[in-house]
N, C-alpha and C positions, 0 to 999 in steps of 0.2 A: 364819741357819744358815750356816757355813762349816767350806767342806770343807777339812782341812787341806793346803797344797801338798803335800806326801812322798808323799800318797795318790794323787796325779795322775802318770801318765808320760806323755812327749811326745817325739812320734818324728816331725823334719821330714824330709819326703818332697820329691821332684819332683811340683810342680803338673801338672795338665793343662789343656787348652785354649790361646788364645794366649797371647803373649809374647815371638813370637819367637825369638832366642838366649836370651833371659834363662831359658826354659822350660829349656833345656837342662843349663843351669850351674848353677842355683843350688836350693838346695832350700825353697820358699817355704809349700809349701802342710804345716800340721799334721795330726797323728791322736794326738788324745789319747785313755789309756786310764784307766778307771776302776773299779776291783775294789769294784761294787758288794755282793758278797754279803760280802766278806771286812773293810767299812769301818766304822771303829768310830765312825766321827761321825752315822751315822744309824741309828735305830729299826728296827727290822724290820718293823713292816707300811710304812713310810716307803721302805725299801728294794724292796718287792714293787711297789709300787705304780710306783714308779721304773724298775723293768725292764719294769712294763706302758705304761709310759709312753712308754719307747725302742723299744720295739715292735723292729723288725729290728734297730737300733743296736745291740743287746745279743746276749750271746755264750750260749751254750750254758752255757759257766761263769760264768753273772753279770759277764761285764764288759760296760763301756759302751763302744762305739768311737765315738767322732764325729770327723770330718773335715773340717778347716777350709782354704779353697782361694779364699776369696771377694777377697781382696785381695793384693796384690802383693810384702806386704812378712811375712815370718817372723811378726814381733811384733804385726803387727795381726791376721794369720790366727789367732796364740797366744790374744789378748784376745777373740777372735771366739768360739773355739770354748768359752773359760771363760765366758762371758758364757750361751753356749744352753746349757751345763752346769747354770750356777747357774739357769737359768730352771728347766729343765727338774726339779730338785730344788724350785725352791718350788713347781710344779704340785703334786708329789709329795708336800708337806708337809700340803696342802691335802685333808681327809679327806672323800670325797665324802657327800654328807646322806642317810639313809637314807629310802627312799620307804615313805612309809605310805598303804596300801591305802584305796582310800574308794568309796566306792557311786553310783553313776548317781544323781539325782537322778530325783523319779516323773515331773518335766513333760519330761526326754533321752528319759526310757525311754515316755512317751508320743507325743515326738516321732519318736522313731525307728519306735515300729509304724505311727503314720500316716504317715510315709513308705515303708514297706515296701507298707502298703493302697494307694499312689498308683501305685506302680511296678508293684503287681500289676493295678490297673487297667487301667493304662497298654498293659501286654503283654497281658493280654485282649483290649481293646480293637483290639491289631497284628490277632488271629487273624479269620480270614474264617468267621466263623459261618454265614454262609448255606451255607455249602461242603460242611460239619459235616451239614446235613437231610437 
């Protein structure tokens, strides 16, 4: 699955953290945006699933924002942040398996009352009976 470039904008920013002068001058670190609800290269539960996927990343209006800052130079921050893009999209491709309901077994559901009988023992057992006469 590929996203087509036109559907991607990419706005270099100044990085934060060190760097030195370099931090000051140069604009290194990316935020690319993604107009998830409005893209015509993905399915619509593939898009829903996408914006649950970005969890905060994602805008009120369906865009993706991710922010790429991890390396020093424009181009590798650019490939950084398309790289956790295209991850992030094949999670999303991936349609999660529906859970089918199924029954305790009779020897859990045995096991669990004798453990229930042991623990109530157990706490009987704590209480000071002769106290009790």
């Amino acid at each position: 699955m590929a996203i087509p470039e036109q559907e991607l904008t990419f706005e270099f920013i100044r990085s934060s953290g060190p760097g030195g002068q370099n931090v000051n001058k140069v604009s290194t670190a990316v935020r690319l945006r993604f107009d998830v609800r409005n893209s015509a290269a993905l399915a619509d539960e593939v898009k829903l699933r996408l914006l649950v996927l970005a969890g905060r990343r994602a805008t009120k209006e369906g865009e993706l924002v991710l922010l790429g800052q991890r390396h020093r130079t424009q181009e590798k921050n650019r490939q950084d942040v398309v790289e956790r893009l295209e991850e992030l999209v094949a999670r999303a491709l991936v349609a999660p398996r529906k859970r089918r309901a199924t029954r305790p077994t009779r020897a859990a559901g045995a096991r669990r009352l004798r453990a229930k009988k042991l623990q109530a023992e157990r706490k009987r057992g704590r209480s000071d009976t002769a106290a009790d006469d």
